[in-house]
mmCIF file of the N, C-alpha and C atoms, coordinates in Angstrom:
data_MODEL
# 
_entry.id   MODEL 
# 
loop_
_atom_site.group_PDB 
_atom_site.id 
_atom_site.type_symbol 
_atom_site.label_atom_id 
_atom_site.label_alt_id 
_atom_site.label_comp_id 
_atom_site.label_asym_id 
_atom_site.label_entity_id 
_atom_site.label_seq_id 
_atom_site.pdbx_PDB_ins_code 
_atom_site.Cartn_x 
_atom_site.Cartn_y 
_atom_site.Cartn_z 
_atom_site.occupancy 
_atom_site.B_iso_or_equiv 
_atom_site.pdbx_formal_charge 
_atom_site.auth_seq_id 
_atom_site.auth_comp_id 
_atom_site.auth_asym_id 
_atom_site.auth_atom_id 
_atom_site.pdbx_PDB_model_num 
ATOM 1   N N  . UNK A 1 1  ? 12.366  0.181   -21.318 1.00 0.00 ? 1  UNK A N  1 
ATOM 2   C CA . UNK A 1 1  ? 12.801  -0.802  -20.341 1.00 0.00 ? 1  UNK A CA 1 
ATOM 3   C C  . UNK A 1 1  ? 12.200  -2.150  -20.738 1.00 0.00 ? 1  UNK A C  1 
ATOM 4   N N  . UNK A 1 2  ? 12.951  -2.983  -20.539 1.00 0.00 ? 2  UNK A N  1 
ATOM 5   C CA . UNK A 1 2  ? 12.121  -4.402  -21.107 1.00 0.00 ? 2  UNK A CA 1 
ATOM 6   C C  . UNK A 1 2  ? 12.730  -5.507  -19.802 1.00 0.00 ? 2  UNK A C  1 
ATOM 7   N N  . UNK A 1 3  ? 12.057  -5.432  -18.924 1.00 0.00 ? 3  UNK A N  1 
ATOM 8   C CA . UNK A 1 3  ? 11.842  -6.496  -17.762 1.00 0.00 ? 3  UNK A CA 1 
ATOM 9   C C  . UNK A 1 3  ? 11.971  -7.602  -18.041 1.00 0.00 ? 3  UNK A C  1 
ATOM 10  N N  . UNK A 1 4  ? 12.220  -8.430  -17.155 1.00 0.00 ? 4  UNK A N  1 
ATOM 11  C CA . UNK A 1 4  ? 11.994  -9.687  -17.091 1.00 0.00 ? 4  UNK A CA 1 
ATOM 12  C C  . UNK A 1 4  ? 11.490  -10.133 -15.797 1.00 0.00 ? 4  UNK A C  1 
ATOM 13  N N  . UNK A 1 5  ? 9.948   -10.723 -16.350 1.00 0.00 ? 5  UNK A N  1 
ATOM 14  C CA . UNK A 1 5  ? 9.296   -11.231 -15.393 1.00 0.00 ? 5  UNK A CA 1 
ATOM 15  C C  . UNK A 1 5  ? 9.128   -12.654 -14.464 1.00 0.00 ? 5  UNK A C  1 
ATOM 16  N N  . UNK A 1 6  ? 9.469   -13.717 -15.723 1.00 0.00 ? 6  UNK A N  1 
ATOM 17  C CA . UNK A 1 6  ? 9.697   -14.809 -15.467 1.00 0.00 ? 6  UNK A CA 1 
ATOM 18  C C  . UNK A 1 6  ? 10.124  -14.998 -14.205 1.00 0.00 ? 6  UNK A C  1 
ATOM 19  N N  . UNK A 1 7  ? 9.990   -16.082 -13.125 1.00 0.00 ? 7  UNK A N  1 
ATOM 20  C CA . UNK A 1 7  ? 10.753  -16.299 -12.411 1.00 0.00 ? 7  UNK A CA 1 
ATOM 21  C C  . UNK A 1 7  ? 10.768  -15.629 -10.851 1.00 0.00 ? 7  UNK A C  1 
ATOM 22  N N  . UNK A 1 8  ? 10.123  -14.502 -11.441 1.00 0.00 ? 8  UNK A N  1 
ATOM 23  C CA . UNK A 1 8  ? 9.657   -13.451 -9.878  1.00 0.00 ? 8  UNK A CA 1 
ATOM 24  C C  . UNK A 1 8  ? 8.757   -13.876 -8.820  1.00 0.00 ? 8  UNK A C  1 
ATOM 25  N N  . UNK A 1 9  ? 8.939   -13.288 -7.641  1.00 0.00 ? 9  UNK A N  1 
ATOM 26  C CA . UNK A 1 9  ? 8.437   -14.023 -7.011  1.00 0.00 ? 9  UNK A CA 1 
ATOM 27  C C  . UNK A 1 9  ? 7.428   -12.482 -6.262  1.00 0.00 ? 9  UNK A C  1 
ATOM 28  N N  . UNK A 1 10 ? 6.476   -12.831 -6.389  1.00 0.00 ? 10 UNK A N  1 
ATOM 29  C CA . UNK A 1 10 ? 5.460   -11.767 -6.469  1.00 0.00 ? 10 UNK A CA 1 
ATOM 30  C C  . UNK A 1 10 ? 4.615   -11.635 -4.754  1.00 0.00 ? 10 UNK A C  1 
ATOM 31  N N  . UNK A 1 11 ? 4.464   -10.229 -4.272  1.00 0.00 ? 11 UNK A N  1 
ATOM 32  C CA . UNK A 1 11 ? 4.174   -10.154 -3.421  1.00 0.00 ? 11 UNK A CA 1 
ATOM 33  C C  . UNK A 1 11 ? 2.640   -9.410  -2.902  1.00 0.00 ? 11 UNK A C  1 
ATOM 34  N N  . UNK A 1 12 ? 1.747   -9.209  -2.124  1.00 0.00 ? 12 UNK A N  1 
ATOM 35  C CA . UNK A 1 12 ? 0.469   -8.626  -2.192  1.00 0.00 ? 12 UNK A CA 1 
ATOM 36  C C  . UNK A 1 12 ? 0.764   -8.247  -0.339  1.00 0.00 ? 12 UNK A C  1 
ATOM 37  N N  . UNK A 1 13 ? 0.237   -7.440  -0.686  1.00 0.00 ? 13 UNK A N  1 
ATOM 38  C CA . UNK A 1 13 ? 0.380   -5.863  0.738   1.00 0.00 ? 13 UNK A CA 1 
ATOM 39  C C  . UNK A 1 13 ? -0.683  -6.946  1.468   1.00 0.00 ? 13 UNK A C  1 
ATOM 40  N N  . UNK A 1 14 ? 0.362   -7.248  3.534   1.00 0.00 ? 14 UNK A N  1 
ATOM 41  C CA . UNK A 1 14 ? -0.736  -7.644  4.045   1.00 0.00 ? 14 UNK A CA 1 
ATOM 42  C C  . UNK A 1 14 ? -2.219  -6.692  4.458   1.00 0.00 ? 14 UNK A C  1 
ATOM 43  N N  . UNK A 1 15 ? -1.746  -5.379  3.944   1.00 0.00 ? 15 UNK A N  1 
ATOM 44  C CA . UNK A 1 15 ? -3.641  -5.134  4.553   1.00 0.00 ? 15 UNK A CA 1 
ATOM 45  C C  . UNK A 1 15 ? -4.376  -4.571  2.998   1.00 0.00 ? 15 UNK A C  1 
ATOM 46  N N  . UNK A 1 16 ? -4.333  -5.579  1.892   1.00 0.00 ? 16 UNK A N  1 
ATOM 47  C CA . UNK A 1 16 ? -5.149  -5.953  1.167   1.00 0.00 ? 16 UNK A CA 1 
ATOM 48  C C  . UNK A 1 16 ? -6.133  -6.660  1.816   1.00 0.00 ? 16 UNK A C  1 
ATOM 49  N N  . UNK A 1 17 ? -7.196  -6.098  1.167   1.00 0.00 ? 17 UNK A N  1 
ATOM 50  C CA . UNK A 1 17 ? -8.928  -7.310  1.880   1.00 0.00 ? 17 UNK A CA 1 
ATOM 51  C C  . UNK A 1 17 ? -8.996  -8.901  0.668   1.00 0.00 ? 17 UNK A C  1 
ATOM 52  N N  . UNK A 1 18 ? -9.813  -9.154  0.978   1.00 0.00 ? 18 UNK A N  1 
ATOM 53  C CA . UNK A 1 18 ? -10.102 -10.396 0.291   1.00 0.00 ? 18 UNK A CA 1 
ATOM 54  C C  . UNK A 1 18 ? -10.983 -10.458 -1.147  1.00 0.00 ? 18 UNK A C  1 
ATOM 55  N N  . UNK A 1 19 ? -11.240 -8.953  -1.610  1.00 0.00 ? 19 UNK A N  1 
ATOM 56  C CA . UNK A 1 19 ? -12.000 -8.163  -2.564  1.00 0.00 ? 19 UNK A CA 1 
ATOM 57  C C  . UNK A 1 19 ? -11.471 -8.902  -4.005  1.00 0.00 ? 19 UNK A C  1 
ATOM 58  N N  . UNK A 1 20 ? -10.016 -8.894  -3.672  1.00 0.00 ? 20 UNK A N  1 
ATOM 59  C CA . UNK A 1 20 ? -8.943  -9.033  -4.848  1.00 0.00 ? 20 UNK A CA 1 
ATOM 60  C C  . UNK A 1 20 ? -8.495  -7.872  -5.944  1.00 0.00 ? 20 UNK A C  1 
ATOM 61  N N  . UNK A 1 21 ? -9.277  -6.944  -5.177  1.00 0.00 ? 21 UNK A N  1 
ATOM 62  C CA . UNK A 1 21 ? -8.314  -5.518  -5.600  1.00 0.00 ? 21 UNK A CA 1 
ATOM 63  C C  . UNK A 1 21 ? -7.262  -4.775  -5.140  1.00 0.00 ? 21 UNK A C  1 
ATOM 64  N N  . UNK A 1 22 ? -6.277  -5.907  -5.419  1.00 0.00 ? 22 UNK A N  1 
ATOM 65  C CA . UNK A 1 22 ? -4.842  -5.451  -4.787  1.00 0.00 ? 22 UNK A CA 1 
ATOM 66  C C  . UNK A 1 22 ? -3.628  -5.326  -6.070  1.00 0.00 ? 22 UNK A C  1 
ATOM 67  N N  . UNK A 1 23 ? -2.872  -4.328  -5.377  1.00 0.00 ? 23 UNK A N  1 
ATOM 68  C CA . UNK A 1 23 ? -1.452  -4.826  -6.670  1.00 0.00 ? 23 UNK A CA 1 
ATOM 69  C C  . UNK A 1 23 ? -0.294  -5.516  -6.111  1.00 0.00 ? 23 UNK A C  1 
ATOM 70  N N  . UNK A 1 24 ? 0.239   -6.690  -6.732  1.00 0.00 ? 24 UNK A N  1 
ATOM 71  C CA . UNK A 1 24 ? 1.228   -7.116  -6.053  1.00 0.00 ? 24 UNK A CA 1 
ATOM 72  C C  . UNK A 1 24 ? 2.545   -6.635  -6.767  1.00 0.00 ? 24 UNK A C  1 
ATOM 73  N N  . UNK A 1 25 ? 3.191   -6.896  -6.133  1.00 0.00 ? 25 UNK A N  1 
ATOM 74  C CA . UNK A 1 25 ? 5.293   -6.305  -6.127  1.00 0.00 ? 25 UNK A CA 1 
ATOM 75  C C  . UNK A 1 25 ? 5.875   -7.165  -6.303  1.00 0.00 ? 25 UNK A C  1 
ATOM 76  N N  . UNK A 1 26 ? 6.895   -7.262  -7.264  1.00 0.00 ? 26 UNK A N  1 
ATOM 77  C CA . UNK A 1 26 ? 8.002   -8.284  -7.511  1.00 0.00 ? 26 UNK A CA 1 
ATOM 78  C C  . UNK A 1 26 ? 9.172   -7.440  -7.503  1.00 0.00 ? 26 UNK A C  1 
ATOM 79  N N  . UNK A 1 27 ? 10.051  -7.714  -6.553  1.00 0.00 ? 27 UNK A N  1 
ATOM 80  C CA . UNK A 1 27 ? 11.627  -7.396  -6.870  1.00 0.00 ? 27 UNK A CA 1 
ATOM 81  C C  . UNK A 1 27 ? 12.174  -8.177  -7.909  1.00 0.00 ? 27 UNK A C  1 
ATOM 82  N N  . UNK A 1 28 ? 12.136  -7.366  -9.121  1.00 0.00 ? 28 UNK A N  1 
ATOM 83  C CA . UNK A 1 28 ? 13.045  -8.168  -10.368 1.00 0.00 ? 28 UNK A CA 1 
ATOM 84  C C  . UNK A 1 28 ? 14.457  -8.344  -10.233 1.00 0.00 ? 28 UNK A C  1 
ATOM 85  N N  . UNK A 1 29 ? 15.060  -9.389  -10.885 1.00 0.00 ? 29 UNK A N  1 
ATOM 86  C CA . UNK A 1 29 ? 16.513  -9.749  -10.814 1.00 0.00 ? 29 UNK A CA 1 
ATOM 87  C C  . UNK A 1 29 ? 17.064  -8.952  -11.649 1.00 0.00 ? 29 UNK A C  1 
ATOM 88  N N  . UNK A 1 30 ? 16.937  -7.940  -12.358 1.00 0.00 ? 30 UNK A N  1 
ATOM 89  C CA . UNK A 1 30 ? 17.279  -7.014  -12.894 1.00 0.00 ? 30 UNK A CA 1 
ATOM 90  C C  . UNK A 1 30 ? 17.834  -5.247  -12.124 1.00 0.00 ? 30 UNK A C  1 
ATOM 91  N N  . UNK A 1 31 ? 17.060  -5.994  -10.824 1.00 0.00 ? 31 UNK A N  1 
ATOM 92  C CA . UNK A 1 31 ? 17.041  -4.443  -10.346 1.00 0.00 ? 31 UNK A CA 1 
ATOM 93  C C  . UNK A 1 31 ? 15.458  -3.375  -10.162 1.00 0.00 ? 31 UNK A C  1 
ATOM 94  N N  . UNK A 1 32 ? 14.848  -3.883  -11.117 1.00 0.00 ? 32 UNK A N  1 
ATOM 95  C CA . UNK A 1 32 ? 14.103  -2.965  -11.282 1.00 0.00 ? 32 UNK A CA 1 
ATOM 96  C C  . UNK A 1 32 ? 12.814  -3.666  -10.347 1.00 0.00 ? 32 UNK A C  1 
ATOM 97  N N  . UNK A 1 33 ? 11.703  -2.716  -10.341 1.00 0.00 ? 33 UNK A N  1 
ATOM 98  C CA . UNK A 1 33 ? 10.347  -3.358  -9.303  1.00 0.00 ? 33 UNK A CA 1 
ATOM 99  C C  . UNK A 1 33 ? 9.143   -2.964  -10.309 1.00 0.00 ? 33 UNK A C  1 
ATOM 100 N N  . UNK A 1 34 ? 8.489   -4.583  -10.452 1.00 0.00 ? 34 UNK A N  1 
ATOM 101 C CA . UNK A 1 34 ? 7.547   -4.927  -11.052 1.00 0.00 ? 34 UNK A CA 1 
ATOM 102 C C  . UNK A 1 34 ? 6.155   -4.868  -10.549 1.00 0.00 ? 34 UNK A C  1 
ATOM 103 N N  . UNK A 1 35 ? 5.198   -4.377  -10.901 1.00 0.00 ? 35 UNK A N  1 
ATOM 104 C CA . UNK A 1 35 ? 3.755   -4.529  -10.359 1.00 0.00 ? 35 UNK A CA 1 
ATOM 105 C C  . UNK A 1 35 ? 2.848   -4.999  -11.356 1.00 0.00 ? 35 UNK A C  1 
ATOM 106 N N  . UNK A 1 36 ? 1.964   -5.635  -10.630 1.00 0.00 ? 36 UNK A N  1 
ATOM 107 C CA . UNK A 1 36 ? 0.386   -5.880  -11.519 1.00 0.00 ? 36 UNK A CA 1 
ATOM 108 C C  . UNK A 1 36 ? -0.980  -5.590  -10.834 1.00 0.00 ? 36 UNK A C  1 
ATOM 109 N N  . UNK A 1 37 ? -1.662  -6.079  -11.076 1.00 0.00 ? 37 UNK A N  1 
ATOM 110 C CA . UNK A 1 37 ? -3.544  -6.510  -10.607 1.00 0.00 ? 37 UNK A CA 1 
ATOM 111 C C  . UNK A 1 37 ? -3.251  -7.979  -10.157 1.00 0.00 ? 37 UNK A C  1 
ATOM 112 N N  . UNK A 1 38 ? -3.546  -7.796  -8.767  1.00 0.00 ? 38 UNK A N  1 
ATOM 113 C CA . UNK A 1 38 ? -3.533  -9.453  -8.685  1.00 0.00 ? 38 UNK A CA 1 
ATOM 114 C C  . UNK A 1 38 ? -5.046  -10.233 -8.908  1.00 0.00 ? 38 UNK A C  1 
ATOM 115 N N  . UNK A 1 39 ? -5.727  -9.432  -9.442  1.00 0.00 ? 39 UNK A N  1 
ATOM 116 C CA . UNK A 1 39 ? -6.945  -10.013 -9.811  1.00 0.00 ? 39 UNK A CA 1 
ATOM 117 C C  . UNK A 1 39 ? -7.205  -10.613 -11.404 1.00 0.00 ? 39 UNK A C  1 
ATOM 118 N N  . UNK A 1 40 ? -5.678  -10.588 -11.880 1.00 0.00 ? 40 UNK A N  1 
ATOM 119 C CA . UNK A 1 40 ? -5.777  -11.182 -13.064 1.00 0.00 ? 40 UNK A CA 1 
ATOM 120 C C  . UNK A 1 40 ? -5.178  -11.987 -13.376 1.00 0.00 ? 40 UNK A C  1 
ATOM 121 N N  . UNK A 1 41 ? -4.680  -12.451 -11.910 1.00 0.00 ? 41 UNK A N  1 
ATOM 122 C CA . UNK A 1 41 ? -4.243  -14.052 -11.830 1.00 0.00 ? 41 UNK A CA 1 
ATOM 123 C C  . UNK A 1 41 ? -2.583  -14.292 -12.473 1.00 0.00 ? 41 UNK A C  1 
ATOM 124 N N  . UNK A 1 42 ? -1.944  -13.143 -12.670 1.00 0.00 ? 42 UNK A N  1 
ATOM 125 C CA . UNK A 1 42 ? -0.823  -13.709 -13.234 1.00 0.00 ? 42 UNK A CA 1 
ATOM 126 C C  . UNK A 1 42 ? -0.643  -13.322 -15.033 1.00 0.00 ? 42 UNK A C  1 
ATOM 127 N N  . UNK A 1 43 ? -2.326  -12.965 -15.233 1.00 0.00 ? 43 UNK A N  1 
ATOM 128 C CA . UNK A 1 43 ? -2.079  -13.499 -16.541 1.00 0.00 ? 43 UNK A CA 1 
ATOM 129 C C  . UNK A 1 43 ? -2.102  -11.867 -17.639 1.00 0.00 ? 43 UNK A C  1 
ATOM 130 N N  . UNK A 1 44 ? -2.416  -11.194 -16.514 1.00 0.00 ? 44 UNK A N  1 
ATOM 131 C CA . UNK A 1 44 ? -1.906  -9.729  -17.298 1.00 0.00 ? 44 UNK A CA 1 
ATOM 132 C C  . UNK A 1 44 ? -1.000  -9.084  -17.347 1.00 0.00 ? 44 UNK A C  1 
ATOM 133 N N  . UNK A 1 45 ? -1.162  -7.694  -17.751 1.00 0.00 ? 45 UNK A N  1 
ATOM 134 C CA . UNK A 1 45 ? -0.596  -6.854  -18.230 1.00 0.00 ? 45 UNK A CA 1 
ATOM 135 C C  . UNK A 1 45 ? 0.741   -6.395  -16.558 1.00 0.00 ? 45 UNK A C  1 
ATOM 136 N N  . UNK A 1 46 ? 2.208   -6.682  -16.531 1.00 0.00 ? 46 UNK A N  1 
ATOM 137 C CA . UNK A 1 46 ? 2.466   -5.662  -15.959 1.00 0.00 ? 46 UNK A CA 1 
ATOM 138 C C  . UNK A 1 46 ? 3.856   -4.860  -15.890 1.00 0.00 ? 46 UNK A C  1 
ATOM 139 N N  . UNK A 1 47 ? 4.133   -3.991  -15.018 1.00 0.00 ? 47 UNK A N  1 
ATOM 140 C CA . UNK A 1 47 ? 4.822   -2.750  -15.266 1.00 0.00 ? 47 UNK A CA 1 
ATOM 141 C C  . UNK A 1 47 ? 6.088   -2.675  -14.327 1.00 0.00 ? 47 UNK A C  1 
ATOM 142 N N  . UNK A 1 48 ? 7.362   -2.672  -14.860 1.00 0.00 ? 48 UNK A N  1 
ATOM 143 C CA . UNK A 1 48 ? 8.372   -2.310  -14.382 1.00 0.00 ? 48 UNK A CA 1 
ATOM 144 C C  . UNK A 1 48 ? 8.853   -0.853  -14.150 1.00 0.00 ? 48 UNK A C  1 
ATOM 145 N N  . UNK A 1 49 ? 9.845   -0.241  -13.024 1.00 0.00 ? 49 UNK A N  1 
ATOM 146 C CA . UNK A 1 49 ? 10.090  0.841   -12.689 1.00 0.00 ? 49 UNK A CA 1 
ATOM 147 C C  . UNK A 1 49 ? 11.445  0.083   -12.040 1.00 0.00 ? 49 UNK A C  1 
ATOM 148 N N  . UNK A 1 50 ? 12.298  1.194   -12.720 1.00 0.00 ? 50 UNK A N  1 
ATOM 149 C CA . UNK A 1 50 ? 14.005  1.544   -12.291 1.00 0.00 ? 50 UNK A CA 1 
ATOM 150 C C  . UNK A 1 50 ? 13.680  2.230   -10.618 1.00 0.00 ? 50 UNK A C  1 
ATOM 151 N N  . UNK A 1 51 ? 14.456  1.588   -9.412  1.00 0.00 ? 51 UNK A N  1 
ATOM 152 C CA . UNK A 1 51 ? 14.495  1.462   -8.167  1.00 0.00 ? 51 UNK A CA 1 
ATOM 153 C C  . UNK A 1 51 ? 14.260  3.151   -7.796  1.00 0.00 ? 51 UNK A C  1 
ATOM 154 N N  . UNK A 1 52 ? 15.434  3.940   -8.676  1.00 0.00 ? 52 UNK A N  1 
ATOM 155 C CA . UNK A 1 52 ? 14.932  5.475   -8.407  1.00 0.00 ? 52 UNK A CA 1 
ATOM 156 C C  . UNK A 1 52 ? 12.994  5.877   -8.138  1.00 0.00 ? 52 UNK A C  1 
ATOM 157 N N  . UNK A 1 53 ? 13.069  4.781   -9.891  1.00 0.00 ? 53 UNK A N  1 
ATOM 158 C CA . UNK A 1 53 ? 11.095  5.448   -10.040 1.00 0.00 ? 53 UNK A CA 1 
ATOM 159 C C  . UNK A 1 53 ? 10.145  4.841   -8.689  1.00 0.00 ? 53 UNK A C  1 
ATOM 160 N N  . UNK A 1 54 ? 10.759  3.782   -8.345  1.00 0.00 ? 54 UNK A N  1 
ATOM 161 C CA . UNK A 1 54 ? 9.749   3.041   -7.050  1.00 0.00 ? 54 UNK A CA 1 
ATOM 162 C C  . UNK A 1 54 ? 9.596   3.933   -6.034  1.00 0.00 ? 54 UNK A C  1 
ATOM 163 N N  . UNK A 1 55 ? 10.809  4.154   -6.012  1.00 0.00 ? 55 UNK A N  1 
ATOM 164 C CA . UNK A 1 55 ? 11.700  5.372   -4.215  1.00 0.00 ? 55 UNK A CA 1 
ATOM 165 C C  . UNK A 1 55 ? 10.514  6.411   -4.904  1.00 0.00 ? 55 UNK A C  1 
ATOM 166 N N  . UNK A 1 56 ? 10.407  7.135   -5.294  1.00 0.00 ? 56 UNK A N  1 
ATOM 167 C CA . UNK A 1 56 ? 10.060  8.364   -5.523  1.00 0.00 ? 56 UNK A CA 1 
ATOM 168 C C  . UNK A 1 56 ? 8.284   8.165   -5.494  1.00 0.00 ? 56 UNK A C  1 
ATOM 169 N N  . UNK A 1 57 ? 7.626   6.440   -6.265  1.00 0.00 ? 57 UNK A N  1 
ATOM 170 C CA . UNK A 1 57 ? 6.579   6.508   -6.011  1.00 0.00 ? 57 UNK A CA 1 
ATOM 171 C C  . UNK A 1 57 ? 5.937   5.867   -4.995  1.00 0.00 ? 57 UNK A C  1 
ATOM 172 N N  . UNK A 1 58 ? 6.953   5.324   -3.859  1.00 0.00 ? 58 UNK A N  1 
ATOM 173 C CA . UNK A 1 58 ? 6.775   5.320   -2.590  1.00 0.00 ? 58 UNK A CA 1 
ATOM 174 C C  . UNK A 1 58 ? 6.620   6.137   -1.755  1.00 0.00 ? 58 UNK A C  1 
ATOM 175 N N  . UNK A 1 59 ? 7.618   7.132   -1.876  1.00 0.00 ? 59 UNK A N  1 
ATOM 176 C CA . UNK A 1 59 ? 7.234   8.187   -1.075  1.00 0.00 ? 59 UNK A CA 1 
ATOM 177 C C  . UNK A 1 59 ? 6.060   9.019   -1.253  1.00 0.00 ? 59 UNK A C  1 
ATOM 178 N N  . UNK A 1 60 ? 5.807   8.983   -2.216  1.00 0.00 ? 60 UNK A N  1 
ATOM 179 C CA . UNK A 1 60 ? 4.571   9.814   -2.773  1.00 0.00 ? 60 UNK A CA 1 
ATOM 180 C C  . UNK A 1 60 ? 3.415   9.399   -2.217  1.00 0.00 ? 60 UNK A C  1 
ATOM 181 N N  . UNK A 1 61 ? 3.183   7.690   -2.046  1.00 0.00 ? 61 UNK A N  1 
ATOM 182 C CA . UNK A 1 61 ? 1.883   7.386   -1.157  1.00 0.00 ? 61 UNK A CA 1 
ATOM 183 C C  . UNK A 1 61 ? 2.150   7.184   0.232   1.00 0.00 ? 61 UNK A C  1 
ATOM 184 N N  . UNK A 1 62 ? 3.095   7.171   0.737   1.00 0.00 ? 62 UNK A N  1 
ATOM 185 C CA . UNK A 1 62 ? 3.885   7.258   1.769   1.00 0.00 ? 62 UNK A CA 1 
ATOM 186 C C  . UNK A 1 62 ? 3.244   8.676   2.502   1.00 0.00 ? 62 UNK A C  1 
ATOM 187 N N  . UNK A 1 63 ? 3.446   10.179  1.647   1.00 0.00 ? 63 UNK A N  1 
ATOM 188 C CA . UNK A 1 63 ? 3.322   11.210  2.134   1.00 0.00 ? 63 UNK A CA 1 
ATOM 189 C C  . UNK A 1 63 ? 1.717   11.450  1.572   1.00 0.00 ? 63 UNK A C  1 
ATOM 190 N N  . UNK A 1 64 ? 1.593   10.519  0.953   1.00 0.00 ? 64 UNK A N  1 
ATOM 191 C CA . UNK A 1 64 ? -0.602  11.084  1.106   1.00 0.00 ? 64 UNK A CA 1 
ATOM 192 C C  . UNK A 1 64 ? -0.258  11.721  -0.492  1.00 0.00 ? 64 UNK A C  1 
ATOM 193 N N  . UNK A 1 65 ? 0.467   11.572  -1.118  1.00 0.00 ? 65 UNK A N  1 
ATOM 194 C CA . UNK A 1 65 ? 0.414   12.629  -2.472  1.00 0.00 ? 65 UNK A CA 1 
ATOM 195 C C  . UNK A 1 65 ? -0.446  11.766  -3.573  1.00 0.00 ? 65 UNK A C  1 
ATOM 196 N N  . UNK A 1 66 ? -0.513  10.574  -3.257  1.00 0.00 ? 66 UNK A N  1 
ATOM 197 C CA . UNK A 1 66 ? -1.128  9.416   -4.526  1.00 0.00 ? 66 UNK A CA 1 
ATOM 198 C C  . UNK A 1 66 ? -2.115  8.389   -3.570  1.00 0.00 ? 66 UNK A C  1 
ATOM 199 N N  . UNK A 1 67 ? -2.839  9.083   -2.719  1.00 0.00 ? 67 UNK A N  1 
ATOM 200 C CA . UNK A 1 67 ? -3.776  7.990   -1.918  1.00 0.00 ? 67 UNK A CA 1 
ATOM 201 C C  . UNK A 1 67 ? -5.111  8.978   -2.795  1.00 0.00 ? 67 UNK A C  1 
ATOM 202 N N  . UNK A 1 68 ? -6.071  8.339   -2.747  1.00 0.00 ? 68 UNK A N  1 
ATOM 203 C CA . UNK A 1 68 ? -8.024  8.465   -2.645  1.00 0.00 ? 68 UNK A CA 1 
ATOM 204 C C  . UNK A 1 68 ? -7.807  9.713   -2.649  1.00 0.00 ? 68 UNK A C  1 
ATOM 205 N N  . UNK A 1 69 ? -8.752  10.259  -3.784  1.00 0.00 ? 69 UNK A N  1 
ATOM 206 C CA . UNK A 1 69 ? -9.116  11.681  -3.352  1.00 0.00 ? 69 UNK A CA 1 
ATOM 207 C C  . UNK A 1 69 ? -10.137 11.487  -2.869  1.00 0.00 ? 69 UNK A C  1 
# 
């Protein structure tokens, strides 16, 4: 998959703390949903997922399957 990030407009979960260990979300114009570290300012590394892969890893922390052990 080769994203395109440019241009996105990037989002951070309101019950993130002020720590800056959060990941923020971009709905790409592609379709697909982008995440990063928002503690790296923009300037790292991040990762696209086809809308199926989001749905599926939403639900997953949704239902407790991908929270804190």
């Amino acid at each position: 998959m080769n994203a395109e990030f440019s241009g996105a407009q990037w989002y951070k979960s309101s019950h993130s703390g002020p720590d800056g260990h959060c990941v923020e979300v971009a709905f790409l114009f592609d379709g697909n949903v982008g995440i990063r570290d928002s503690k790296d300012l923009g300037s790292g590394p991040a990762m696209a997922f086809a809308p199926g892969e989001w749905d599926v890893f939403v639900a997953g922390v949704v239902d407790g399957k991908l929270g804190p052990a």
